[in-house]
N, C-alpha and C positions, 0 to 999 in steps of 0.2 A: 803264039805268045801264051806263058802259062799266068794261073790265076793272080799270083803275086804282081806279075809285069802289069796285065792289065787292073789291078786296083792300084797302083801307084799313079798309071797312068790316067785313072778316073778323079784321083786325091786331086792331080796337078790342073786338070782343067776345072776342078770347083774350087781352087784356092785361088786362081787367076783371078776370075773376077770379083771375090772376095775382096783382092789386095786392092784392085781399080777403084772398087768405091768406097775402101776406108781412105785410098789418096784422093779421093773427087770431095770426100767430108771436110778433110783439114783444112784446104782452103775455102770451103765454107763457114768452118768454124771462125776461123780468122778473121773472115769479112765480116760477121757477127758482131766479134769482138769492136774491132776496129769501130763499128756501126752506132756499138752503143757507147764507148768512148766519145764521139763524136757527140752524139746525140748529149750525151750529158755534160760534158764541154758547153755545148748551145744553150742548154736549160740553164744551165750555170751563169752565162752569159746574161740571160736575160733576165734573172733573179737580177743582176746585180745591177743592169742597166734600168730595168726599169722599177727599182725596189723601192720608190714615194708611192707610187700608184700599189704596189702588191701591200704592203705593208701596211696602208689605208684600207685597200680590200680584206684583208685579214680582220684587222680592228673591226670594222664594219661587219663582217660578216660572227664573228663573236659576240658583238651588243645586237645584232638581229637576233642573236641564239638567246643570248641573255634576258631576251625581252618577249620572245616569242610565248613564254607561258603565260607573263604579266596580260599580256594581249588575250591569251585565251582564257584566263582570268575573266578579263574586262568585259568579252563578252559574253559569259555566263551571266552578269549582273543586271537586274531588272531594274526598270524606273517605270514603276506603277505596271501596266499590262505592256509596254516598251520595251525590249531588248538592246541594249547597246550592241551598233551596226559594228563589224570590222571597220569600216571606213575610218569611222570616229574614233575606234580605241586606236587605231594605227598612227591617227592626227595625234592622240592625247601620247603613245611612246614616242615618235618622233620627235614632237617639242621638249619631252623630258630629256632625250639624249641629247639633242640638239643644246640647249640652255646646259646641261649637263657641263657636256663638253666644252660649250664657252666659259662656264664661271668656272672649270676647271682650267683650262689655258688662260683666264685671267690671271689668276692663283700662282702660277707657275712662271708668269709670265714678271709680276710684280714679287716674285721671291726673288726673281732672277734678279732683278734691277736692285735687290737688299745685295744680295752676293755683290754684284759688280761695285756697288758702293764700299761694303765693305774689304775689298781687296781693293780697290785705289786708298784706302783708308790704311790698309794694315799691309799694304804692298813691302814696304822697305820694311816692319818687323819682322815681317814675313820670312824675308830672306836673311834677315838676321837669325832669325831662330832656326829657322835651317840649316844656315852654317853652323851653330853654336853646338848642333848633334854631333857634329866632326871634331869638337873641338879635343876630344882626347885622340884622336889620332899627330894630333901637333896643332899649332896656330898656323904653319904654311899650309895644310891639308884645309883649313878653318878658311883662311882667307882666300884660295883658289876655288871654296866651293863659294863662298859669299861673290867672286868674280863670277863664275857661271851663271850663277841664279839673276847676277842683275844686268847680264845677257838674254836673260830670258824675255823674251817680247810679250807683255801681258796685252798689250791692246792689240794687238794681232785676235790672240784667243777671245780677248773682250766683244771684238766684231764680230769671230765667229759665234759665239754665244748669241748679239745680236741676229744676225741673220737664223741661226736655228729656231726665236723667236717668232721670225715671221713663218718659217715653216711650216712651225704649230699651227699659227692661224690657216694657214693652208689644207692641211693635214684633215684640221677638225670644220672646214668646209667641204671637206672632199669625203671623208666619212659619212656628216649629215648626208649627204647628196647618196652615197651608198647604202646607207642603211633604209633611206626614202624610197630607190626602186627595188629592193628586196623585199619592204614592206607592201609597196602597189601590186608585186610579182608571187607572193606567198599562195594566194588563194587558187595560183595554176602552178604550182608545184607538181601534186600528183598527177594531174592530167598530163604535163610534160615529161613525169615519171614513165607514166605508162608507154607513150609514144617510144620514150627515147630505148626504153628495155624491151616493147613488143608484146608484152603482156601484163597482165594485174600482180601474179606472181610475183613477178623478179621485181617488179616496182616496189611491191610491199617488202620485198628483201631488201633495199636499197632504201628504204625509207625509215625502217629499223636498223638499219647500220646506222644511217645518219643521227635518230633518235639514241642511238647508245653514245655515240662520238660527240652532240650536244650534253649531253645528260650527266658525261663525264667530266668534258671540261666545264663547264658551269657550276657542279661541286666544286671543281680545285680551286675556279677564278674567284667562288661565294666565299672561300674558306680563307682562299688565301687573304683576301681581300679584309676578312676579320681580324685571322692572325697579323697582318700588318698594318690594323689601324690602332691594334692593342701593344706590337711594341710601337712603333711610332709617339703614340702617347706617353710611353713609358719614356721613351729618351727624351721627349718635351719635356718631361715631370722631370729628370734629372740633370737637363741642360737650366730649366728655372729653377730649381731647388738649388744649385751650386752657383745661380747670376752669371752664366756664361750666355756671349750675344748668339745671335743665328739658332736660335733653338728652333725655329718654325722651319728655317729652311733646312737642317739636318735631319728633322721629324719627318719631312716631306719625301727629301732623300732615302730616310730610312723605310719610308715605307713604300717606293718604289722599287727599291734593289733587295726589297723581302721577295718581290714575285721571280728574280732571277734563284733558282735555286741552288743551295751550298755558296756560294762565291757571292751572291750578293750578301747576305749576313755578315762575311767577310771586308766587305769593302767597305760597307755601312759604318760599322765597329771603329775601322781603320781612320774613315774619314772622321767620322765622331769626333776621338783622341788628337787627330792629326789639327780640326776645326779649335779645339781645346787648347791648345799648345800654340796655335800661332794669335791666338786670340790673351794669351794668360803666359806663353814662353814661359810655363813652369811646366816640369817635365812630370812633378809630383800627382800636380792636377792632370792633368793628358793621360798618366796612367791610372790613374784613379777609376777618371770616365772612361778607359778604355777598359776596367777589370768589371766596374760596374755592368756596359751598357754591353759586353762580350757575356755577363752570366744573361742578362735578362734574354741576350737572341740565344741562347745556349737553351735555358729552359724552356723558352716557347716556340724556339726548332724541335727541340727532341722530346719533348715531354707532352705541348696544347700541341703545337700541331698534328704529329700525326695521331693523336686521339681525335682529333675532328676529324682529319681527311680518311680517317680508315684503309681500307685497302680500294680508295676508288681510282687511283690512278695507276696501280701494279705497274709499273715503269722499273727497268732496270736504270740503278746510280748509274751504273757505267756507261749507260745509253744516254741518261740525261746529260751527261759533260760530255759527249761527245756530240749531241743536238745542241749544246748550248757553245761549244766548240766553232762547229760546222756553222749556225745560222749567226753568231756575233759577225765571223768573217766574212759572213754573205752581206748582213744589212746592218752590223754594228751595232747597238745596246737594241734599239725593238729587237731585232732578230732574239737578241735574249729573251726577253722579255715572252717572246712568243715561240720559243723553241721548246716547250713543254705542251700547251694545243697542238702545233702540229704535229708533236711524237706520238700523243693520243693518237690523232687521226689515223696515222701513217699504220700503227701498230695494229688497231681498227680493222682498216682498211685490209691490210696483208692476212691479217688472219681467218678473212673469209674468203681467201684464193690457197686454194691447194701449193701454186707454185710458189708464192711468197711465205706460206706461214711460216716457216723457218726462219725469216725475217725475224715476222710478229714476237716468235716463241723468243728470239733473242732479246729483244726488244722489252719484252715483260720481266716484271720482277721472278715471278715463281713458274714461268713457262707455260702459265694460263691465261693466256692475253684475252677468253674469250668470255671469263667469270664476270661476274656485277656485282656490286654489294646486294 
């Protein structure tokens, strides 16, 4: 056999089983595939089934974060040669969340019960003024939407408003109750740090991640929290200054659907004009308050807030509507509400794993998800 014959001959037995185990990979990859399909199918699943309990957990563990410096505040503070114990500053944040949260679900609860009165009050102008927007399309388009509307079953939605009422109360007992054994559970944090990662190290790596992903979202929650108690005000000031009803509960409104980012200033705005119009069915005033109270969210989106918020949340737009996208159809307005903390985390999170940081990097505004202010 000469040279050529036998190095042909040597090529074909090293590419034999070259070929074997790129065929023995594929159907590996496959089952991978299929694996984590699956796998995230089930996570899926269980976001959505059990999303009262995760959704409380959330909240709860955000007003633990929110609270946790006030605590170590607290017991820096002396009374004479006495130290304030952890024990006692944890008693004194718990009752403030707690009380908190109930004079807030009072609030909300007795706004609720203004709304419901005033749409059994203004139910049928309501639907007159509704139709009355159609009315340049013709009077038959006018009077088949006036048909629709008083098809519309409001005590149906009236009950369900009812029952999300008692939710609340639920909610903000189930929180209390959360944020009580994080607070009993805080002082073995690092010790179960260390356990669970096997050394001091990686605990303190893990403990500083956590400390950035607090740090982070408690700027956004402080700031936002400013930015929408200042428009909120501003739309009370110009729902009384024009004597239109419901000012307290569209201020309220507004200043809830400020922490949804882009879409809630949107909706807020919307409902304002839309609140204005079936309250006054003058279309003059509805747009007035809608040019009005669309400058005030325009300038205090794009102008106060991000001068406060700085660059502490570096989040890409495109990521935040697709988090806010993704978590509305998991758990419905909270999911909004909190699809901005766990994009924090998430981005956080990935950007200190080699494998995900292309995640993270997407995830960031300017592809430094790992900068601080």
């Amino acid at each position: 056999m000469d040279r050529k014959a036998m190095k042909d001959h040597s090529s074909g037995h090293e590419t034999a089983p070259a070929l074997t185990h790129e065929r023995r990979r594929e159907p590996r990859q496959l089952t991978n595939v299929l694996l984590g399909i699956i796998a995230f199918a089930l996570v899926l699943f269980l976001l959505v089934q059990a999303r009262f309990i995760l959704i409380s957990l959330a909240i709860a563990i955000i007003l633990f974060s929110l609270t946790s410096e006030a605590i170590n505040t607290m017991r820096k503070v002396h009374v004479g040669p006495v130290r304030i114990p952890n024990w006692l500053a944890s008693l004194v944040a718990l009752a403030m969340i707690a009380s908190g949260l109930l004079s807030l679900s009072a609030i909300l609860i007795s706004q609720a019960n203004e709304v419901v009165t005033m749409i059994l009050a203004y139910a049928e102008p309501a639907q007159r003024a509704f139709a009355q927007m159609f009315r340049w399309m013709g009077t038959d388009v006018e009077a088949a939407v006036l048909d629709s509307m008083r098809n519309f079953q409001v005590a149906g939605y009236l009950s369900s408003l009812a029952g999300q009422a008692s939710n609340l109360l639920s909610a903000t007992v189930l929180i209390t109750l959360f944020v009580g054994f994080l607070f009993a559970e805080r002082i073995w944090f690092h010790a179960k740090l260390v356990s669970l990662m096997g050394d001091e190290t990686s605990a303190r790596h893990v403990a500083r991640m956590g400390a950035s992903i607090m740090h982070r979202v408690n700027r956004y929650l402080l700031v936002k929290a400013m930015v929408s108690v200042i428009t909120a005000a501003a739309v009370y000031g110009v729902f009384v200054v024009g004597g239109f009803g419901l000012a307290m509960p569209v201020a309220i409104l507004t200043f809830a659907l400020n922490f949804i980012p882009s879409i809630g200033s949107i909706i807020s705005t919307v409902v304002a004009a839309l609140a204005v119009y079936v309250l006054t069915q003058n279309v003059s005033s509805a747009f007035g308050v809608f040019l009005v109270t669309g400058s005030i969210q325009f300038v205090i989106g794009n102008i106060i807030d991000p001068m406060l918020m700085g660059h502490a949340l570096r989040l890409s737009s495109f990521g935040i509507i697709i988090s806010l996208a993704f978590w509305g159809a998991v758990w419905g307005l909270p999911g909004m509400f909190l699809a901005v903390p766990i994009m924090v985390a998430l981005m956080i999170v990935c950007a200190q794993s080699p494998t995900l940081r292309p995640l993270a990097v997407i995830l960031s505004r300017e592809g430094l998800p790992e900068q601080e202010d």
